[in-house]
FIPAMI-265656 format. One record per residue: residue in three letters; x, y, z of N, C-alpha, C in turn. Coordinates in pm, whole numbers, padded with zeros to 5 digits, always signed. Each point is the difference from the previous one (the first is absolute). Last residue first. Layout:
<zakes>
ALAXYZXYZXYZ/...
</zakes>
This chain:
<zakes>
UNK+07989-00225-04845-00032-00165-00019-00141+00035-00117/UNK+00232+00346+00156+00129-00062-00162-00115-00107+00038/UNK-00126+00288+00363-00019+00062-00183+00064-00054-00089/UNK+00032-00177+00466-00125-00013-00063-00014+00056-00133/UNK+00430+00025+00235-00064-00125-00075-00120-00011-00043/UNK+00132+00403+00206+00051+00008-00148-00050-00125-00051/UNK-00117+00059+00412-00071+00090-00075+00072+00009-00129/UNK+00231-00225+00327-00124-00040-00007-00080+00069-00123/UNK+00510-00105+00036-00072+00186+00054-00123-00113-00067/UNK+00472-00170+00130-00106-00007-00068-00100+00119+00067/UNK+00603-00113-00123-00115+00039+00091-00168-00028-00052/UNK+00411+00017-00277+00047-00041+00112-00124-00033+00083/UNK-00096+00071-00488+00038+00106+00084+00028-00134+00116/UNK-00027-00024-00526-00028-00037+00120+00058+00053+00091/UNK-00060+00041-00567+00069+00022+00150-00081+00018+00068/UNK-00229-00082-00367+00116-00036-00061+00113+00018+00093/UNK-00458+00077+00077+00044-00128+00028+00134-00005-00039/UNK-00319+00398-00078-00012-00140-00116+00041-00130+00127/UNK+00040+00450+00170-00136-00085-00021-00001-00116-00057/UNK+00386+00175+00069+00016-00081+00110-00189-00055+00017/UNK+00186+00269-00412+00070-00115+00046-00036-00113+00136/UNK-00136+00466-00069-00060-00081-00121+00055-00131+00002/UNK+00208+00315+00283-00126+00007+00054-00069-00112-00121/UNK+00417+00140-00119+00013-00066+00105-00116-00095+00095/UNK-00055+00361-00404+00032-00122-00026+00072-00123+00103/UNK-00107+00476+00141-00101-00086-00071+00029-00168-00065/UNK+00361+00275+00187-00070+00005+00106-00124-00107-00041/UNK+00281+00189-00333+00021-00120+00067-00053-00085+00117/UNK-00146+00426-00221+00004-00147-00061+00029-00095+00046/UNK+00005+00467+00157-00102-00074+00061+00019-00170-00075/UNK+00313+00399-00163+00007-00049+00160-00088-00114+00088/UNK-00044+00198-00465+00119-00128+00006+00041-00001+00149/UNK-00362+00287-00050-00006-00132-00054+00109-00116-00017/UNK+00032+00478+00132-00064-00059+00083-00038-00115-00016/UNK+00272+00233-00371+00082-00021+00174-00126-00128+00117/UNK-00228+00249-00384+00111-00128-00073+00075-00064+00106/UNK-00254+00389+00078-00066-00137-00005+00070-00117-00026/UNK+00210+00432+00025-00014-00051+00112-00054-00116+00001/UNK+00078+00187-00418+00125-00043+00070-00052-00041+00129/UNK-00308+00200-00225+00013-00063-00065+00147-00138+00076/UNK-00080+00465+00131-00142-00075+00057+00051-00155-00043/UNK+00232+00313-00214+00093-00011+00173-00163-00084+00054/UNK-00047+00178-00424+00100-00098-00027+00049-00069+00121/UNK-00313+00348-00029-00078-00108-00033+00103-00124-00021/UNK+00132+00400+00133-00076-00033+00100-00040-00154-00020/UNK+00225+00275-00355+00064-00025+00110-00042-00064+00119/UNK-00276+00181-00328+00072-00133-00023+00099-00019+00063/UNK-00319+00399-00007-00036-00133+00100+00114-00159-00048/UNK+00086+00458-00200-00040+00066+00150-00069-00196+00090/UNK+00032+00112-00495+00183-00029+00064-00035+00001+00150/UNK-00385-00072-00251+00097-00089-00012+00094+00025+00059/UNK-00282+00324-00058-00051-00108+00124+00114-00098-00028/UNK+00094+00370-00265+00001+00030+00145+00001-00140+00102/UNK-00119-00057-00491+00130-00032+00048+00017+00113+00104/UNK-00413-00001-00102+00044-00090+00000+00137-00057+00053/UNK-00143+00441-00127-00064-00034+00129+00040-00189+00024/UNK+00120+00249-00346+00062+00056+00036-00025-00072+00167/UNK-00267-00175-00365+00135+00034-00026+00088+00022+00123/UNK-00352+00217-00048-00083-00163+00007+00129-00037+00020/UNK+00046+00400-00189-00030-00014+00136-00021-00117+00072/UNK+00041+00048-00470+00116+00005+00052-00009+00011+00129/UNK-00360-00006-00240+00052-00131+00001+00137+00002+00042/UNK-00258+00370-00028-00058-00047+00108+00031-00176-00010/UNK+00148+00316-00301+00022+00043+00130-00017-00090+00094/UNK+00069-00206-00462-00040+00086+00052+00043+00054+00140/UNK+00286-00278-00402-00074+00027+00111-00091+00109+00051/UNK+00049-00117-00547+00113+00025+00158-00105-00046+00142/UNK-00108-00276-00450-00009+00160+00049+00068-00003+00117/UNK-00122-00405-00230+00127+00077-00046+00002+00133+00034/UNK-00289-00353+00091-00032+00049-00115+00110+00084-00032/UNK+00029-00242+00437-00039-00072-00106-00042+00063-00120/UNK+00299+00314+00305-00161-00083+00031+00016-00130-00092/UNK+00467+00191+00124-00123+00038-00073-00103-00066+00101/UNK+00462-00059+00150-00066+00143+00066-00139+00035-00125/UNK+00333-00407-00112-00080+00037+00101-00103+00097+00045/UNK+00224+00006-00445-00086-00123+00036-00091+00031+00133/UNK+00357+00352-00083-00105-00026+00024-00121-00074-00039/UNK+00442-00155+00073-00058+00056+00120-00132+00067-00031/
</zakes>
């Protein structure tokens, strides 16, 4: 442990390196909860839209054919 808590030359910590320190792991504990639940929503919102997208990517390519004809779509595949 104190491997860790040295400097690179082997001297204790200072004050003002323990503050640094101190201040750090604040920001860390105080925004990672947030940053984890952000993280989770994007993830959610994407595997929600995919299929949607790749449905949509499909019917550009041609690879499914829609029942019906929509003018304005034929012109953008022709």
């Amino acid at each position: 442990m104190d491997l860790i808590a040295s400097t690179p030359i082997g001297q204790p910590e200072g004050d003002a390196e323990r503050r640094l320190r101190e201040a750090a792991e604040w920001v860390v504990d105080t925004t990672e909860d947030g940053a984890c639940q952000a993280q989770k929503s994007l993830l959610l919102l994407c595997m929600k839209i995919f299929p949607l997208w790749l449905l949509l990517l499909c019917i550009a390519l041609g690879a499914i054919k829609l029942p019906f004809d929509i003018p304005g779509l034929d012109d953008l595949l022709m």
